[in-house]
C-alpha positions in Angstrom: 76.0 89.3 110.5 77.6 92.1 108.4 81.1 91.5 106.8 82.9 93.8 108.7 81.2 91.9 111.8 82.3 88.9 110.7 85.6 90.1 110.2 86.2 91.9 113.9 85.1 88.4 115.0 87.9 86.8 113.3 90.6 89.4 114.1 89.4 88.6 117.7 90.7 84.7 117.6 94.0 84.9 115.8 97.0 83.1 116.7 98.9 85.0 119.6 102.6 84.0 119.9 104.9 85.6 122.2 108.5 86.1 120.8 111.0 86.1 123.6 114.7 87.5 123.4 117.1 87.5 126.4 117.6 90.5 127.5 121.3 92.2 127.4 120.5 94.5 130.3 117.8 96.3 131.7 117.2 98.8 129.0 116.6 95.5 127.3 113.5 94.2 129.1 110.7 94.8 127.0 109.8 91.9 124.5 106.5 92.2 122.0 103.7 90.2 121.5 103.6 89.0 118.1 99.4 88.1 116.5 98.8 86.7 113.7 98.9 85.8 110.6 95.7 88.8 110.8 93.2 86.3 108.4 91.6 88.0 105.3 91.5 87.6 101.5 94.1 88.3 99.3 92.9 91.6 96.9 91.5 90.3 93.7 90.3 86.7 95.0 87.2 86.1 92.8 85.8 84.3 96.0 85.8 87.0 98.3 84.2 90.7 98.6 86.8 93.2 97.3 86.4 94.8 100.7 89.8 97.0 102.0 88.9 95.5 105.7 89.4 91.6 104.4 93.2 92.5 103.2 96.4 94.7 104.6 97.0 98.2 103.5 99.5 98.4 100.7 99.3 94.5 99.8 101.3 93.8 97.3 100.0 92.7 93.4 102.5 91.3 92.9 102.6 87.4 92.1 104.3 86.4 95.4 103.3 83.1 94.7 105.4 82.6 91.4 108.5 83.5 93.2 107.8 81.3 95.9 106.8 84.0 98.4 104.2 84.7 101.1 102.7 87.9 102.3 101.4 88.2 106.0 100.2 90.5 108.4 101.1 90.6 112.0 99.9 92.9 115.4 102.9 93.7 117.2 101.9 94.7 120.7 103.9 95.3 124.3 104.9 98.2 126.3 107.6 100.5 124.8 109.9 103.7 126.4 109.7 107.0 124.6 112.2 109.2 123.4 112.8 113.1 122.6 114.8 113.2 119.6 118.0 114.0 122.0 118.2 110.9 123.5 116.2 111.7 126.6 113.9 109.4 128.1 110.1 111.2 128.3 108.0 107.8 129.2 108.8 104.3 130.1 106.3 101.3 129.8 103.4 102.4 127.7 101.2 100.7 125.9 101.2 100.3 122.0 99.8 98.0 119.7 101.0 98.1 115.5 101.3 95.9 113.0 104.2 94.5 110.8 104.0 93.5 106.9 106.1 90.3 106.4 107.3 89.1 102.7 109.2 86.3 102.9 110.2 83.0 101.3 107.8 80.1 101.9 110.6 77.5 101.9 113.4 77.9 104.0 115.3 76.4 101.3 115.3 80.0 99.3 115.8 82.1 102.3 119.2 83.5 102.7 119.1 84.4 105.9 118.6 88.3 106.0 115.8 90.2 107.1 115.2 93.3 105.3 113.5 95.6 108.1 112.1 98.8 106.9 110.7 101.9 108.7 107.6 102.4 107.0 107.9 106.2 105.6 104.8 108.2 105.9 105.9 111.6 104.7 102.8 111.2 102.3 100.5 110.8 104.7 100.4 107.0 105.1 102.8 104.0 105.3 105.2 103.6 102.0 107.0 100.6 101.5 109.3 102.6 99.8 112.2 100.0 99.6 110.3 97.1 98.5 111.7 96.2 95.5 110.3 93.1 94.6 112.7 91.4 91.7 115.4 91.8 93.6 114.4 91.3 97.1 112.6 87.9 95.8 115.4 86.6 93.7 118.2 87.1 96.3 115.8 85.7 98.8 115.7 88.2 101.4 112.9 88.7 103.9 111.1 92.2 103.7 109.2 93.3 106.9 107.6 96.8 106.9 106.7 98.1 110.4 104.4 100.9 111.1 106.4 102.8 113.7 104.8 106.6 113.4 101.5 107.9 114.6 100.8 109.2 111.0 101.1 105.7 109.5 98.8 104.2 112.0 96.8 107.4 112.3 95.8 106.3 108.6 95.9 102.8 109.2 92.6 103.3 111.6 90.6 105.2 109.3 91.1 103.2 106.5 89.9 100.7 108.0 88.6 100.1 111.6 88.0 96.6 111.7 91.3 95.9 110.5 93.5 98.4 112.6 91.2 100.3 115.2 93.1 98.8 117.8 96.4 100.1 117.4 97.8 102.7 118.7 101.8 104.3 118.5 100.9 107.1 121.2 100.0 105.9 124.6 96.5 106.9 123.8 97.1 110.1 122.6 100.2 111.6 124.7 102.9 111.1 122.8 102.3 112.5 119.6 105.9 113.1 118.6 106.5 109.4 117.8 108.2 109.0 121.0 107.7 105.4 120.8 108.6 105.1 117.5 112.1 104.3 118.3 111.8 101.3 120.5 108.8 100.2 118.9 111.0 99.7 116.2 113.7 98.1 117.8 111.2 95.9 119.4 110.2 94.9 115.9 114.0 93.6 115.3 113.7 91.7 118.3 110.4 89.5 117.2 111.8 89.0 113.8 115.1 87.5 115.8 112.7 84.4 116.7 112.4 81.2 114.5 109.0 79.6 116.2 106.5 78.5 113.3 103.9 80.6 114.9 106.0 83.9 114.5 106.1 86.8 112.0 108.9 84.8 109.8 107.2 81.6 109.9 109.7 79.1 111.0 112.4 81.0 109.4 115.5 81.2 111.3 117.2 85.4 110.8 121.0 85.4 110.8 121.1 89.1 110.0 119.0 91.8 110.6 119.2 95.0 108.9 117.8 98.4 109.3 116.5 99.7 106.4 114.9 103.6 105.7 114.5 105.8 102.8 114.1 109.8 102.9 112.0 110.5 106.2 112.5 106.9 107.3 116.4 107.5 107.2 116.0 110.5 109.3 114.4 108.8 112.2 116.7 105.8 112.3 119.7 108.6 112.2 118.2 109.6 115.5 117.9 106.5 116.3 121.6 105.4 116.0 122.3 108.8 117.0 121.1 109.3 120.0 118.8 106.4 121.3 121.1 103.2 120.7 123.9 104.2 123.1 121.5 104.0 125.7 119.4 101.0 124.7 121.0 97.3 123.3 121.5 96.3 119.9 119.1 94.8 117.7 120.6 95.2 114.3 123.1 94.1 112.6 123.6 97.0 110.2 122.2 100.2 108.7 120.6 101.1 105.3 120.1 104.9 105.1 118.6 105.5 101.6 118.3 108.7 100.0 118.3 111.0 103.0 120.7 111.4 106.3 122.7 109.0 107.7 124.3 109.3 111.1 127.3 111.3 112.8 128.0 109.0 115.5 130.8 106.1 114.9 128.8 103.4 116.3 129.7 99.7 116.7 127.1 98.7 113.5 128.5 99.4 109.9 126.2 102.2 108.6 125.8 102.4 104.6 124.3 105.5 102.8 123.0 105.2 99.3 122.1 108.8 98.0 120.1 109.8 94.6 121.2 112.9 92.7 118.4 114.8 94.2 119.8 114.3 97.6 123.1 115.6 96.7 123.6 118.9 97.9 126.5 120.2 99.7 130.2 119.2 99.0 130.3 118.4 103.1 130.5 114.8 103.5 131.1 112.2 106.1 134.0 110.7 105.0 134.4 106.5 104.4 135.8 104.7 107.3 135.6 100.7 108.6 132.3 101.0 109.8 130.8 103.6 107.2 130.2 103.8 103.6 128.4 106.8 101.3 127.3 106.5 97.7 125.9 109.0 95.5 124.5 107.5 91.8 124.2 110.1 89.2 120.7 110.4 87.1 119.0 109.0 89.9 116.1 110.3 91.5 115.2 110.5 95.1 111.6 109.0 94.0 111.8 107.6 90.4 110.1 106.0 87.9 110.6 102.3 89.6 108.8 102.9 92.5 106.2 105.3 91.3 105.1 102.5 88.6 104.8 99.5 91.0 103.0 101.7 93.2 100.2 103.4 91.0 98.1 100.1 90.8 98.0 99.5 94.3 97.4 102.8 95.4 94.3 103.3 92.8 93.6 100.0 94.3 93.4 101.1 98.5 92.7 105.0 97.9 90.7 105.6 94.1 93.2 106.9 92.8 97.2 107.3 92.8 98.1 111.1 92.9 99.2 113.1 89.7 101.5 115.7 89.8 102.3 118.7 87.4 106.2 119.4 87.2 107.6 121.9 85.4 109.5 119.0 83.6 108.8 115.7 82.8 109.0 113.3 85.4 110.2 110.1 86.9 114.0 109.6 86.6 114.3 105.9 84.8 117.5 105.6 86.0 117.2 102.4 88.1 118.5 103.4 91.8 117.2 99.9 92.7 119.7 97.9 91.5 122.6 100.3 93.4 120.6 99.4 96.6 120.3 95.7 96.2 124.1 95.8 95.5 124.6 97.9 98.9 122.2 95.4 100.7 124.4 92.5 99.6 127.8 94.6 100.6 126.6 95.6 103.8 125.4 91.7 105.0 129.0 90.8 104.5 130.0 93.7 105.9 128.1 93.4 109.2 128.5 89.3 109.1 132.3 88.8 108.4 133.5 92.3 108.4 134.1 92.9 104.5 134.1 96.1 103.8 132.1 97.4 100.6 134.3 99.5 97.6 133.8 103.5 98.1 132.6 105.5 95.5 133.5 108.7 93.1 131.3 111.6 94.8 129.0 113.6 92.4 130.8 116.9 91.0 129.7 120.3 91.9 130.1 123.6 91.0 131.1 126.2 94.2 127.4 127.2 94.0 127.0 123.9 95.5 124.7 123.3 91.5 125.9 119.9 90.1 128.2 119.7 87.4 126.9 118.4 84.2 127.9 117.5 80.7 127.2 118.5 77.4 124.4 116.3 76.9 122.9 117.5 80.6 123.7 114.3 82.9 125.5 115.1 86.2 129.1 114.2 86.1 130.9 112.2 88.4 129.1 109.4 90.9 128.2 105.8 90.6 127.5 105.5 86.4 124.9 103.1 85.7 124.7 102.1 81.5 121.3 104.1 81.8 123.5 107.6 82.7 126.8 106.5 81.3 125.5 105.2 77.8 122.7 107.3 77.9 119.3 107.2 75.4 117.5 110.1 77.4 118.3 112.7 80.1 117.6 111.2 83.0 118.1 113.8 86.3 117.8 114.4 89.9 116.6 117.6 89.2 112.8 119.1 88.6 110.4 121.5 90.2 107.0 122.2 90.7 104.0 121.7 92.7 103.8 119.2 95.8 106.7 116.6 95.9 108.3 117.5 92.2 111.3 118.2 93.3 112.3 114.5 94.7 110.9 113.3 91.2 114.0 113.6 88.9 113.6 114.3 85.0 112.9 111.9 82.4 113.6 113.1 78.4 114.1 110.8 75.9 116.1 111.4 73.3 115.2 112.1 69.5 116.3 110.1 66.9 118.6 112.4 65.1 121.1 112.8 68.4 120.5 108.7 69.2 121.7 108.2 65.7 124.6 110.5 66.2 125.3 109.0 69.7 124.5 105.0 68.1 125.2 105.0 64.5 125.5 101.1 64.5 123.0 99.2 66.7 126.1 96.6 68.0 127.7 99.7 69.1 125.0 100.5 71.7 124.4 97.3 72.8 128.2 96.7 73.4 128.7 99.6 75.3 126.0 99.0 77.3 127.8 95.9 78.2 130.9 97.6 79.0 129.7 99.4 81.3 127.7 97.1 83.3 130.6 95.1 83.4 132.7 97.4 85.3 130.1 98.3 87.6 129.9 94.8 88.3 133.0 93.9 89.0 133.5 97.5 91.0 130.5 96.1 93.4 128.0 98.5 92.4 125.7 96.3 90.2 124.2 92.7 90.5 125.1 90.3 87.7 121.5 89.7 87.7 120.0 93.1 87.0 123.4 94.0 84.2 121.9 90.5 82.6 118.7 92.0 82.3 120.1 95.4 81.3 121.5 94.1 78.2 118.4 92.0 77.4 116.9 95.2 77.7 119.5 97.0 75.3 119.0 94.0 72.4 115.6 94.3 72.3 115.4 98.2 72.1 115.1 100.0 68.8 118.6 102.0 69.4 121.1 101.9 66.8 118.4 100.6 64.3 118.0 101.9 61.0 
């Protein structure tokens, strides 16, 4: 018997647990079927073939393990309404089968009760866990669960590998290509994760909050979702995570936080802050920096041959670490939507009446959330670039030479001490995590800056 035999045989007999939720009404009837864990090896085990239909697309490299962490992969399966992006109602009760990436704690001891649950973005072709950020999602404890929601996603899922993923299917077998289902395939997702039973997708662990999470593409659909499909259907989520692209219009019931690179920041029309709504723009950022691309480049070299290159008219990869604005927005927003605390607004980016951001002498945006890496800066760190393909979401990366540092840092304690300074008010303004300003001034110490 062939390995990929072997392996359809297995995927045949997993565990099938059926996570129930009481429906609010009758929009609320359909409930998924959760399978799994879906068996295979973990990439890399030196006991195994390093065959891509034994593990899930995308699994992580990272050492889970070390930070007490498991990885899993789950079918999520049911019948599911479809929706124009109005609102409308084009199909009810078809068939779709997906699947669901869970990272979570393996003791319930160091899980703090929030589930992280992201809409898989698949503007590159394939499902991104764009928002999994693992140092801070593992140290605070969260659960991250990535569902595949869109028909490109799964589309790619299938070919990359059929034994794994030829059964599913976001499209009621090939009518609703528009992602339709996408919506309450999603929702349904929220629902599952609701469950505590030891056979289900978190293990045992029992969710207190459940958030909505989406970056660029992502963020769109779940603006349409809170937009226009949630006042018709009942509520799964506790809040909202739009990151780095729209956020909704509606005034909803669920508090609603936007967290916007420099790149995204384009008109001086904004949604103002209100009790249930919350927008921050973070200068130097990039809509897809240098974090993400890095922790990415293994794994996709890993599952594809090679991670893409790109050729920018400037050098790319913001450094500025969006990140830890968004693990400080995830924190805000699970008081927010648990006990009603609202998060700190922001300063808004400056821009010129061309709608062209305003910078400073040394080139850095002005105005906006000011992390050390923008505020005490050691290169020029933009949302700006161009160039072929997805340049332009990339940001700028230019260190600077050592004639303007030592003009900038004459004396090493000087840089490190303003470094310091300037996490510390971010800290206590709510827009940094003691943790990650900790490690910024470890970083600061042990750089050569201000050395002679």
């Amino acid at each position: 018997m062939t390995l990929r035999s072997r392996t359809s045989r297995i995927l045949l007999g997993v565990l099938v647990a059926t996570v129930t939720a009481v429906p609010a009404d009758a929009a609320a009837r359909q409930e998924a079927v959760v399978q799994g864990p879906v068996p295979g090896a973990v990439p890399g085990d030196p006991s195994a073939p390093e065959v891509k239909d034994t593990y899930p697309w995308m699994a992580t490299d990272v050492d889970l393990a070390s930070a007490g962490y498991v990885e899993q992969e789950f079918y999520l399966s049911g019948k599911a309404d479809g929706y124009s992006t109005t609102g409308e109602v084009v199909a009810s009760d078809v068939p779709y089968r997906t699947r669901i990436i869970v990272r979570r704690p393996a003791d319930a001891a160091d899980f703090n009760g929030t589930v992280l649950t992201e809409w898989q973005n698949v503007t590159a072709g394939y499902d991104l866990d764009a928002l999994w950020s693992p140092e801070q999602i593992t140290r605070a404890g969260y659960a991250w669960v990535g569902v595949s929601a869109q028909r490109v996603g799964v589309d790619h899922l299938r070919g990359w590998s059929p034994a794994r993923y030829g059964g599913l299917d976001v499209t009621g077998g090939g009518r609703l290509t528009a992602d339709e289902l996408s919506y309450d395939v999603f929702a349904q997702a929220a629902k599952a994760l609701r469950g505590s039973r030891r056979g289900g997708p978190l293990g045992g662990l029992r969710a207190r909050t459940v958030l909505a999470v989406g970056a660029s593409q992502s963020a769109a659909r779940m603006t349409v979702y809170y937009d226009a499909v949630l006042p018709r259907t009942e509520a799964v989520f506790d809040g909202f995570a739009h990151i780095v692209g729209p956020a909704p219009t509606r005034k909803g019931a669920e508090p609603v936080f936007q967290v916007l690179s420099e790149t995204d920041v384009r008109s001086p029309v904004r949604r103002p802050d209100d009790a249930l709504f919350r927008r921050w723009e973070v200068a130097g950022t990039a809509h897809s920096g240098w974090q993400g691309q890095e922790y990415r480049a293994s794994i996709l070299e890993r599952d594809l041959g090679a991670a893409p290159t790109y050729d920018c008219a400037r050098p790319p990869f913001s450094r500025a670490p969006l990140h830890h604005v968004i693990a400080a927005s995830y924190d805000h927003l699970v008081r927010w939507a648990g006990r009603g605390v609202l998060p700190p607004s922001a300063p808004v980016l400056e821009l010129a009446a061309d709608g062209a951001k305003v910078r400073d002498e040394l080139g850095l945006a002005v105005g906006g959330i000011r992390l050390s890496q923008v505020e005490v800066p050691t290169a020029l760190n933009t949302g700006d670039n161009a160039g072929e393909t997805f340049c332009f979401l990339f940001g700028t990366h230019v260190p600077f030479d050592k004639d303007l540092l030592g003009r900038l840092y004459p004396a090493r304690g000087r840089y490190v001490s303003a470094v310091a300074e300037q996490d510390g008010r971010n800290v206590r303004a709510g827009y940094l995590l003691p943790a990650d300003a900790r490690q910024n001034l470890r970083d600061a110490a042990a750089s050569d800056v201000g050395r002679r």
